[in-house]
Steps between C-alpha positions, in 0.01 A plus 500: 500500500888509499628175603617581817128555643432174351739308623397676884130450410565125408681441840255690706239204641788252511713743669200569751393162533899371574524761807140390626659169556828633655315676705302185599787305557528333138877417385511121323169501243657870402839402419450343125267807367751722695791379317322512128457861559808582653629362236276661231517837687858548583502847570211475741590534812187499676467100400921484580382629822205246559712185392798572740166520780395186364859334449557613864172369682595153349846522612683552195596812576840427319326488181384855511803732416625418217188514318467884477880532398480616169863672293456866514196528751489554878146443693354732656534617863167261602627234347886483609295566871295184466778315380763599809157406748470166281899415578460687872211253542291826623257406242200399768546826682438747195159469352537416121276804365799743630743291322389434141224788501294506167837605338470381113841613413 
């Protein structure tokens, strides 16, 4: 196994089990293991995605931006979307599925 498939196999359950609680209204208890793997996993922007959801439903929604800004890399179209609804404040009108998707770039 090449060790991009492991590094996607290792983050699927936590991945899965991160937008279960999104989608059940979870923010604050996901914020610390959020930000370990953000950190860990800087090119993922699947869990960028998730922590700007959960940065925003706690109303830090300041903190989000800067933490995909890497030299030399742009997100992707998703992502720069749910970070203009994040700083719009449209973020409780588009469901969070459509914004950070199962995307594990």
């Amino acid at each position: 196994m090449d060790a991009r498939r492991e590094v996607a196999a290792r983050l699927c359950v936590p991945a899965q089990r991160i937008e279960a609680d999104l989608c059940l209204g979870g923010r604050r208890e996901l914020l610390p293991g959020l930000k370990v793997l953000v950190n860990r996993y800087r090119r993922r922007e699947s869990l960028h995605g998730r922590f700007m959801v959960a940065l925003d439903r706690e109303g830090r929604c300041g903190c989000a931006p800067a933490l995909v800004a890497e030299p030399g890399l742009e997100p992707s179209a998703p992502l720069s979307r749910l970070r203009c609804s994040i700083l719009t404040a449209r973020l409780g009108t588009i469901p969070v599925a459509a914004l950070v998707g199962g995307a594990t770039r």
